[in-house]
SEMI-727889 format. One record per atom (N, C-alpha, C): x negated, y negated, z; atom name. Coordinates in Angstrom, 2 decimals. Layout:
X Y Z CA
...
! end
This chain:
-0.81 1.20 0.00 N
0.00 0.00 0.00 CA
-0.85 -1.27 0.00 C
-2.22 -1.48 0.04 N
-3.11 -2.45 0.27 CA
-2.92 -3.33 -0.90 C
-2.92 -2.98 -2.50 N
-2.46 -3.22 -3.69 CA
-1.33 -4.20 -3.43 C
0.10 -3.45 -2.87 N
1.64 -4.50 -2.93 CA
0.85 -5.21 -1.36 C
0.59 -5.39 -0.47 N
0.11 -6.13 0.23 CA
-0.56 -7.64 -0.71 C
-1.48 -7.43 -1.26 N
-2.34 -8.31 -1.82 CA
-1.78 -9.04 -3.00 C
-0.86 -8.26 -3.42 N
-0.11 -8.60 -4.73 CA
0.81 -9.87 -4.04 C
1.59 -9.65 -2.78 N
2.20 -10.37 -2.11 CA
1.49 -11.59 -1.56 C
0.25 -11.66 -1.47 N
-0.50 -12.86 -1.09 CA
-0.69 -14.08 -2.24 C
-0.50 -13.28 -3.08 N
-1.00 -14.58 -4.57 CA
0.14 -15.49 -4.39 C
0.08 -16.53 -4.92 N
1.08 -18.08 -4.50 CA
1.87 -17.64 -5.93 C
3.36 -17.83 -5.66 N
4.23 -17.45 -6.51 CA
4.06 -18.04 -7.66 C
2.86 -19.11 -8.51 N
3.22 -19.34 -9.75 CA
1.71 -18.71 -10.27 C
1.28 -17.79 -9.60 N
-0.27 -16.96 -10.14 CA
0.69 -15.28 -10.44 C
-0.05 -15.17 -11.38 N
-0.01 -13.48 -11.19 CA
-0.98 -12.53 -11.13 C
-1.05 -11.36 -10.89 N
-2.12 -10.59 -10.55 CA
-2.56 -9.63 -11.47 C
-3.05 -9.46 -12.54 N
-3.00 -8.60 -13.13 CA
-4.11 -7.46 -12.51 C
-3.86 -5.55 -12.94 N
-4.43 -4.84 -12.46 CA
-4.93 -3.78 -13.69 C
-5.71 -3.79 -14.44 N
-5.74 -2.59 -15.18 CA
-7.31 -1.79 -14.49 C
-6.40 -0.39 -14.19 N
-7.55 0.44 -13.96 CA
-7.45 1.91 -14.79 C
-8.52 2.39 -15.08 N
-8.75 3.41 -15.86 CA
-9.55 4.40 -15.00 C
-8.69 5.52 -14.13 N
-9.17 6.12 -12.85 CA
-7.56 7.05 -12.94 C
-8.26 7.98 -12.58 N
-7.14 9.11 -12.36 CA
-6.50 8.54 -11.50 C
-5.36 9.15 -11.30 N
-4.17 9.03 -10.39 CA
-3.70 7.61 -10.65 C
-4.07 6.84 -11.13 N
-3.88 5.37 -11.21 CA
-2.25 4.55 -10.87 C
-1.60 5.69 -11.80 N
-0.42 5.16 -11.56 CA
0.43 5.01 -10.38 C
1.08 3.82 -10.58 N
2.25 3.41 -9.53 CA
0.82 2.66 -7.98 C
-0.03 2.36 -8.05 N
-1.12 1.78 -7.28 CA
-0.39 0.60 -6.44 C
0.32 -0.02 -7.28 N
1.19 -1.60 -6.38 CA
2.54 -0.66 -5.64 C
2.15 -0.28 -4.78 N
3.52 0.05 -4.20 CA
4.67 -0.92 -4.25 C
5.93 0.31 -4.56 N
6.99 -0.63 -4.92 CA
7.31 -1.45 -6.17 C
6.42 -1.54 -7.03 N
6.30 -2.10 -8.37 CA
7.28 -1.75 -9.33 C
8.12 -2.37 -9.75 N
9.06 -1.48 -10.84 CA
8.60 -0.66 -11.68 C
9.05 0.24 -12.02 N
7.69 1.22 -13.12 CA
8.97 0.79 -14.79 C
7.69 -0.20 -15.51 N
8.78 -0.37 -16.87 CA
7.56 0.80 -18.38 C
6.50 1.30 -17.83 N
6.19 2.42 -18.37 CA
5.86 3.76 -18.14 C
6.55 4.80 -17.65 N
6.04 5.17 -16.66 CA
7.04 6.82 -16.85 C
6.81 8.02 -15.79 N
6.79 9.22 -15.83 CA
8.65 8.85 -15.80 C
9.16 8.10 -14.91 N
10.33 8.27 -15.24 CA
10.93 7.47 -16.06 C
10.82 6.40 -16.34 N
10.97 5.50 -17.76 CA
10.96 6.60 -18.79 C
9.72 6.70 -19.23 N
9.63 7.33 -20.41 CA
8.71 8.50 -20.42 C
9.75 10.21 -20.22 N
8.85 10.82 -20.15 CA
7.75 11.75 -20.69 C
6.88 12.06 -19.97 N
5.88 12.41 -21.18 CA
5.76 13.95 -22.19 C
5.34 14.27 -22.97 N
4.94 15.54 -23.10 CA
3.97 16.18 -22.45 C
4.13 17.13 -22.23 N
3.07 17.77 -21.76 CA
1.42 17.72 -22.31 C
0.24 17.32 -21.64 N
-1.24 17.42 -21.88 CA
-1.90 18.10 -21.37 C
-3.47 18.28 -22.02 N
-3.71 19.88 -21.53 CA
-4.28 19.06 -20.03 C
-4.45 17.97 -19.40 N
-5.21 17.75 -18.25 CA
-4.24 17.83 -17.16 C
-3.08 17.62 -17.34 N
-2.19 17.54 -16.22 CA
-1.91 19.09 -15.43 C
-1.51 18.93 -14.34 N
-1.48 19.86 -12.66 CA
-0.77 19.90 -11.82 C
-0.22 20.84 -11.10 N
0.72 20.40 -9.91 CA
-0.12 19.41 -9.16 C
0.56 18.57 -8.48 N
0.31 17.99 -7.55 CA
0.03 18.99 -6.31 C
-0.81 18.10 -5.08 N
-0.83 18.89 -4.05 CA
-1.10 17.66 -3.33 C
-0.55 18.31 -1.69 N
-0.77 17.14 -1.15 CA
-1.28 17.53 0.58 C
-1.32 17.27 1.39 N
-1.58 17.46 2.40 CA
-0.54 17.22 3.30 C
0.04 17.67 4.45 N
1.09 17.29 5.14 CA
0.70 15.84 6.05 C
1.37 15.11 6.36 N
1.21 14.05 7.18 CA
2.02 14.43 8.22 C
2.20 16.07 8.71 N
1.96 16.04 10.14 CA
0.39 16.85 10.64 C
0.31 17.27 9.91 N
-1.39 18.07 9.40 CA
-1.91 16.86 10.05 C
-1.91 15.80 8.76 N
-3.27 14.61 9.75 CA
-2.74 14.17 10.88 C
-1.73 13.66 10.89 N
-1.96 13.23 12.73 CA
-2.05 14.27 13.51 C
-1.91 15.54 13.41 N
-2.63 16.65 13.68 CA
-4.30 16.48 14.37 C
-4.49 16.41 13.11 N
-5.99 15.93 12.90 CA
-6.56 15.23 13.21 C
-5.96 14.09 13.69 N
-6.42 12.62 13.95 CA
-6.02 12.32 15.71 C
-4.72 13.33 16.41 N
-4.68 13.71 17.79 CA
-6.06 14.53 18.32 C
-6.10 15.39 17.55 N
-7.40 16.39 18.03 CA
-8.64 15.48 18.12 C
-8.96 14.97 17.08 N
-9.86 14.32 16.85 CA
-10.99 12.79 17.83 C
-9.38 12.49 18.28 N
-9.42 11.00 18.96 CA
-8.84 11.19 20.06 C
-8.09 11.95 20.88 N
-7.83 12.49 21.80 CA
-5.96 11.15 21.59 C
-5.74 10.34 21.12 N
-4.54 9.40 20.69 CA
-3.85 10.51 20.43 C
-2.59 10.22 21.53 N
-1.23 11.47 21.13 CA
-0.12 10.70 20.95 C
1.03 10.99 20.30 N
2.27 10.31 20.15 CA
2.75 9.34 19.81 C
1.41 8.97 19.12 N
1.12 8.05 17.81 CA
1.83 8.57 16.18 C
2.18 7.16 15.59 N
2.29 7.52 14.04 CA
1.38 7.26 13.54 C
1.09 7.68 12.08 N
0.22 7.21 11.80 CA
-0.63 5.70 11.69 C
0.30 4.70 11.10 N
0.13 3.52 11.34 CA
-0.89 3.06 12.85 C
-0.05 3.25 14.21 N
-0.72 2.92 15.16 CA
-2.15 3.99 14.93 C
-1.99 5.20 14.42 N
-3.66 5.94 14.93 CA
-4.69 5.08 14.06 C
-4.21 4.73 12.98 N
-4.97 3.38 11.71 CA
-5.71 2.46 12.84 C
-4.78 1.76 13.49 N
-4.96 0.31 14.01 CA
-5.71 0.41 15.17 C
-5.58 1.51 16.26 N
-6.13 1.72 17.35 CA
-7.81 2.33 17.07 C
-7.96 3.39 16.08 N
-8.93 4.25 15.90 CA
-10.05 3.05 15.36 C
-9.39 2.67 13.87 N
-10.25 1.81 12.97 CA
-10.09 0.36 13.22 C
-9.42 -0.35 14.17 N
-9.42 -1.78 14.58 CA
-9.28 -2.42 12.99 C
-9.94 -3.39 13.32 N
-10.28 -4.69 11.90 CA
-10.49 -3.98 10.69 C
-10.73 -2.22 10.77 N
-11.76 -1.94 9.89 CA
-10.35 -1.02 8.41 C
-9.04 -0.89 9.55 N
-8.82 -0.13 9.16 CA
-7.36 -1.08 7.75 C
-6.76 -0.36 6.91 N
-6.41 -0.90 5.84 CA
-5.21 -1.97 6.19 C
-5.04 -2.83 5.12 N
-4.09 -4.24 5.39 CA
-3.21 -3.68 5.45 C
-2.27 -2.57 5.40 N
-1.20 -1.90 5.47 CA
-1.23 -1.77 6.97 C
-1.31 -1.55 7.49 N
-1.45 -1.46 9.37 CA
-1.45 -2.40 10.07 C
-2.21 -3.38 9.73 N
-2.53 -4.64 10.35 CA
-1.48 -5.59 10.59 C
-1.44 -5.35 11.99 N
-0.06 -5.93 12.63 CA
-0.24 -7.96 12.39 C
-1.08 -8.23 11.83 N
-1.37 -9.75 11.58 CA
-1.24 -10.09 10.44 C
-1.11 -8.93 9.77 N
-1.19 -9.25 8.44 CA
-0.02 -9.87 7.99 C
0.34 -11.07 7.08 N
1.35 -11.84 6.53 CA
2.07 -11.64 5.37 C
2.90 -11.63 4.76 N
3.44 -11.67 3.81 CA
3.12 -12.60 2.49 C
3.16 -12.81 1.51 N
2.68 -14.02 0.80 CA
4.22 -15.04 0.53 C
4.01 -15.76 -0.09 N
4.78 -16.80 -0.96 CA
6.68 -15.81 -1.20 C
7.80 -16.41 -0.63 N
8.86 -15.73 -1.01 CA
10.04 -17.15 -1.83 C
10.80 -16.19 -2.22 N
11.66 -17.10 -2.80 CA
12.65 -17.94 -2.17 C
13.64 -18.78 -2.60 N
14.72 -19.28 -1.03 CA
15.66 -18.31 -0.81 C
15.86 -17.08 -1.45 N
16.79 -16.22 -0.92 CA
16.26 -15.09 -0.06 C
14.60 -15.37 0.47 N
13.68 -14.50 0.90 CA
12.85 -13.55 0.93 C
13.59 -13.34 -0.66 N
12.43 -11.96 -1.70 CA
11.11 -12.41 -1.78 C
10.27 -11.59 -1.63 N
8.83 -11.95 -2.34 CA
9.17 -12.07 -3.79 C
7.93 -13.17 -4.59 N
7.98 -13.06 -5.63 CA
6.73 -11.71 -5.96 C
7.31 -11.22 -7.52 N
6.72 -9.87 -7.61 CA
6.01 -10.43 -8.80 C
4.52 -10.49 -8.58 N
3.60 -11.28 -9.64 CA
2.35 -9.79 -9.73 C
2.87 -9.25 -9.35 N
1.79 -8.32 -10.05 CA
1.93 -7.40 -11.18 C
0.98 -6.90 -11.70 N
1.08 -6.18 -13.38 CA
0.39 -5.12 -13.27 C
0.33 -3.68 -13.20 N
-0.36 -2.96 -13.59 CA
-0.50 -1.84 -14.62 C
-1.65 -2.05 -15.33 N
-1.72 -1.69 -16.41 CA
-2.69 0.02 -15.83 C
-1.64 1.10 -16.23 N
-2.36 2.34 -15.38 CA
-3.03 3.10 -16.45 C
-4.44 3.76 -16.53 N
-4.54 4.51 -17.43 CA
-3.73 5.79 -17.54 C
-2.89 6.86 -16.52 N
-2.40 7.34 -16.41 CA
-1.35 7.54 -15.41 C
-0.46 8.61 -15.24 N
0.79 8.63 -13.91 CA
-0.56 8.91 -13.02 C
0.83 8.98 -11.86 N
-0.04 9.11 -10.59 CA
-0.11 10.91 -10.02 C
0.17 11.65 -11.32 N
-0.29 12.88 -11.29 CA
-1.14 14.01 -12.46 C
-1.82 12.76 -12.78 N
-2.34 13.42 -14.37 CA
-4.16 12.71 -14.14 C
-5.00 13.46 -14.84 N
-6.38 13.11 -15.15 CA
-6.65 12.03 -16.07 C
-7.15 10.48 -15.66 N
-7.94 9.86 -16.84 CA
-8.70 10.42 -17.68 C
-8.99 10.63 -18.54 N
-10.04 10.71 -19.68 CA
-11.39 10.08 -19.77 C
-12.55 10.87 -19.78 N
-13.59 9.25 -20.77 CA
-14.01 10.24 -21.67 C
-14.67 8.60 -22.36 N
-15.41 8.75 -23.62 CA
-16.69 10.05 -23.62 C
-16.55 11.40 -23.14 N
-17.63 11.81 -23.06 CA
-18.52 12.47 -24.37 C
-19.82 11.91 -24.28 N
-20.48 11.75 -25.70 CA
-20.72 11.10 -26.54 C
-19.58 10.17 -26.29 N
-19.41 8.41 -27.04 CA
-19.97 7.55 -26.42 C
-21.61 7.09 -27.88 N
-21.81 5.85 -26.99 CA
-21.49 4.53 -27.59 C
-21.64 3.86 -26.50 N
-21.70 3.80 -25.38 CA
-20.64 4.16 -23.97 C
-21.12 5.52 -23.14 N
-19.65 5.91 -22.43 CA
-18.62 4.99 -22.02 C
-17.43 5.50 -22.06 N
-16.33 4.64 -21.13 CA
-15.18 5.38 -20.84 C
-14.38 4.72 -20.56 N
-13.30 5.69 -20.15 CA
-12.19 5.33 -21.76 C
-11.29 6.32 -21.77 N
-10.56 6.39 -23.16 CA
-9.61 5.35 -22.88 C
-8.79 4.90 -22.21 N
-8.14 4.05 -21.47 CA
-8.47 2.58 -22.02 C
-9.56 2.29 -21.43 N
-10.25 0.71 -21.73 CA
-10.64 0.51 -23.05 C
-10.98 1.76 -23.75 N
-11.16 1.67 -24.95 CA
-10.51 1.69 -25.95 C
-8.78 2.41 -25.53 N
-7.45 1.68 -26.46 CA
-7.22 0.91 -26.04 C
-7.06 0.27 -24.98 N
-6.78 -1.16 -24.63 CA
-7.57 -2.47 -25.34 C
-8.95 -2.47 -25.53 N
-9.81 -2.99 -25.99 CA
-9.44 -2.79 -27.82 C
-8.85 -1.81 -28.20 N
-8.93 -1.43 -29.69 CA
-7.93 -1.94 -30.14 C
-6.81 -1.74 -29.23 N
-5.25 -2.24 -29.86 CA
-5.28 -4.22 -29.95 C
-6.24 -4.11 -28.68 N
-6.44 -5.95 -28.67 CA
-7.14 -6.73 -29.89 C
-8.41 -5.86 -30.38 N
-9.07 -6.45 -31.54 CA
-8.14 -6.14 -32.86 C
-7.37 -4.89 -32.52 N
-6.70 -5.11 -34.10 CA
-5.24 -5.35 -34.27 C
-5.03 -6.25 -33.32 N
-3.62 -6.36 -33.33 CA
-3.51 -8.48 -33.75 C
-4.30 -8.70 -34.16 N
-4.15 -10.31 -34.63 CA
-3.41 -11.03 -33.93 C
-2.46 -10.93 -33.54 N
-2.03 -11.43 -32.42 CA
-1.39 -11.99 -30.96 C
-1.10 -12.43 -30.07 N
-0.46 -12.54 -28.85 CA
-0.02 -11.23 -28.79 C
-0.03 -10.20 -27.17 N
0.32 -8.88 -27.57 CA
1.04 -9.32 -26.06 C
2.26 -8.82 -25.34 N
2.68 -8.88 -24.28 CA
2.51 -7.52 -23.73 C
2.20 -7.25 -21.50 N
2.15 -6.19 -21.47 CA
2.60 -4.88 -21.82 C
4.05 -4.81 -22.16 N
4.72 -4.09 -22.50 CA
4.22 -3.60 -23.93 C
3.70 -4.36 -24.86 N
4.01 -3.79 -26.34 CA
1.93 -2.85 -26.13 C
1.62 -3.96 -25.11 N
0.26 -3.44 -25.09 CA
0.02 -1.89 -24.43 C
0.75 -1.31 -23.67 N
0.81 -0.46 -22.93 CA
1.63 0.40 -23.94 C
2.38 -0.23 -24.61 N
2.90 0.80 -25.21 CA
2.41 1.59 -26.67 C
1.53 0.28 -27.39 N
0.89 1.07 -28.19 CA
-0.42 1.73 -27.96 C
-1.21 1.27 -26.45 N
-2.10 2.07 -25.98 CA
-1.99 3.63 -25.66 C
-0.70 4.03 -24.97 N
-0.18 4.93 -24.93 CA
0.17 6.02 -25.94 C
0.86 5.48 -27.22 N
0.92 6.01 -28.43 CA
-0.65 6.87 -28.76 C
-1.69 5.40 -28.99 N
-2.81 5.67 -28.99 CA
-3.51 7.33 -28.60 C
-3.11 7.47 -26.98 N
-3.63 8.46 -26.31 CA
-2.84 9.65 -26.15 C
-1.19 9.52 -27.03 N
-0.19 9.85 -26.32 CA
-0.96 12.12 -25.74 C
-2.20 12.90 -26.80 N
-2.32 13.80 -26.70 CA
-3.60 13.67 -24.98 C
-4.08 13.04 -24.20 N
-4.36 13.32 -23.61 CA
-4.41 12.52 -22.54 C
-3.44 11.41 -22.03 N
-2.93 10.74 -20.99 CA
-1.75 10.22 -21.00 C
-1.12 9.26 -20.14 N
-0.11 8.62 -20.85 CA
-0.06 7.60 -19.33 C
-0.36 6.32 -20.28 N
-1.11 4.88 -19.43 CA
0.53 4.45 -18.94 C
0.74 3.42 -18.00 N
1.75 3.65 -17.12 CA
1.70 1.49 -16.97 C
3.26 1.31 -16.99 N
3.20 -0.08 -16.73 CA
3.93 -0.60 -15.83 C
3.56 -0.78 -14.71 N
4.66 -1.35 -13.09 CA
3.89 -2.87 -13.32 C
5.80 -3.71 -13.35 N
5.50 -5.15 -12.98 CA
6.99 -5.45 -13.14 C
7.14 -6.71 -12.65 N
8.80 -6.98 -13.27 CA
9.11 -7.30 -14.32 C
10.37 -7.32 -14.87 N
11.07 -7.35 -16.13 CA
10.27 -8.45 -17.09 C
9.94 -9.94 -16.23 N
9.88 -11.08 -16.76 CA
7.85 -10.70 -16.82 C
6.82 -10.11 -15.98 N
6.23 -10.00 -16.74 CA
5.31 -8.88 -17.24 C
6.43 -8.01 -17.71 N
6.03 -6.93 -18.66 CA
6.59 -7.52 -20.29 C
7.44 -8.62 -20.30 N
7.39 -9.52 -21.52 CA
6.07 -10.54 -21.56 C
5.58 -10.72 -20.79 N
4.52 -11.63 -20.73 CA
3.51 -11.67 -21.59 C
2.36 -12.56 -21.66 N
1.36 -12.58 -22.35 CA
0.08 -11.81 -21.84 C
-0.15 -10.42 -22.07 N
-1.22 -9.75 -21.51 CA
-2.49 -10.73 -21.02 C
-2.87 -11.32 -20.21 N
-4.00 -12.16 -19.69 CA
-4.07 -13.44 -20.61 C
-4.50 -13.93 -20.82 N
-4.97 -15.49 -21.21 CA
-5.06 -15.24 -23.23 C
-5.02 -14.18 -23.67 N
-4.92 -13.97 -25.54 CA
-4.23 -15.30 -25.95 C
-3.59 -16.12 -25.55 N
-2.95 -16.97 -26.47 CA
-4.02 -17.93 -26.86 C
-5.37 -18.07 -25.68 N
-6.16 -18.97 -26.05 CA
-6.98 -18.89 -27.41 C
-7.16 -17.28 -26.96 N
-8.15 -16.81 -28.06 CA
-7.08 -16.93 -29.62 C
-5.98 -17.24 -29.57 N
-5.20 -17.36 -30.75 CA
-4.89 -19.17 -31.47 C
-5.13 -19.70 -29.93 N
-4.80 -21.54 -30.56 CA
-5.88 -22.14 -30.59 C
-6.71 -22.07 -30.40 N
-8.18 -22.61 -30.97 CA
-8.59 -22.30 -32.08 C
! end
């Protein structure tokens, strides 16, 4: 949750954009509307994808009672008590909210651009030089050959196309800006 934490700090007329190219990537802004994504639009099957697995979260505080001798704790408090200052902005009972609207919503200014769901393997370039991940490198490809202004949505979506046989890149932000202008391109278009 550190992601929708921080996303919530930016002053309501900034937005945040996020593109990462890292497994699991997707859905990272907790709470983010998902406008590309496993249930939006779903995928075919690729040969990298897996069940999920997960660990129980009574397992760790399990783990984290034994450990620290702290009993009858949730997790949250074993965060705040164990790891003090150290431990994530999600816990941190000081921590603030950012910028809200007059009806008291946060405004939702963040964008993330995922190389994949949040249960499937990124890709890289392996063998291609110079390495990278496959992700940044349709993103980067659709940008040079697309002439011009591309909004997140159309960008994610033909990146996706792009990769559709071995990921499938993922877009959480709100309605107003997944129409938007993917980062600052209009400059590189009016000069």
């Amino acid at each position: 949750m550190d992601f929708r934490q921080l996303v919530n700090m930016i002053h309501h007329k900034a937005t945040f954009t996020i593109l990462t190219d890292s497994c699991h990537s997707g859905g990272l802004i907790y709470q983010e509307k998902e406008q590309i994504g496993p249930s939006a639009n779903p995928p075919k099957a690729v040969t990298n994808s897996y069940k999920r697995k997960c660990i129980p979260i009574e397992d760790i505080e399990n783990m984290f009672q034994q450990n620290t001798g702290l009993y009858n704790l949730n997790i949250g408090d074993f965060m705040t008590l164990y790891f003090r200052d150290e431990a994530s902005l999600s816990f941190q009972p000081s921590f603030r909210l950012g910028f809200h609207r007059s009806n008291g919503e946060a405004y939702d200014n963040g964008v993330l651009l995922s190389a994949c769901q949040n249960n499937e393997l990124a890709v890289d370039g392996s063998g291609i030089k110079p390495p990278h991940g496959m992700f940044s490198h349709a993103v980067m490809t659709v940008l040079e050959n697309s002439g011009q202004v591309i909004s997140n949505r159309r960008l994610v979506m033909v990146t996706r196309k792009f990769l559709e046989d071995t990921q499938h890149p993922c877009l959480y932000c709100s309605d107003e800006n997944a129409d938007a202008t993917f980062l600052l391109q209009h400059q590189a278009y009016t000069n």
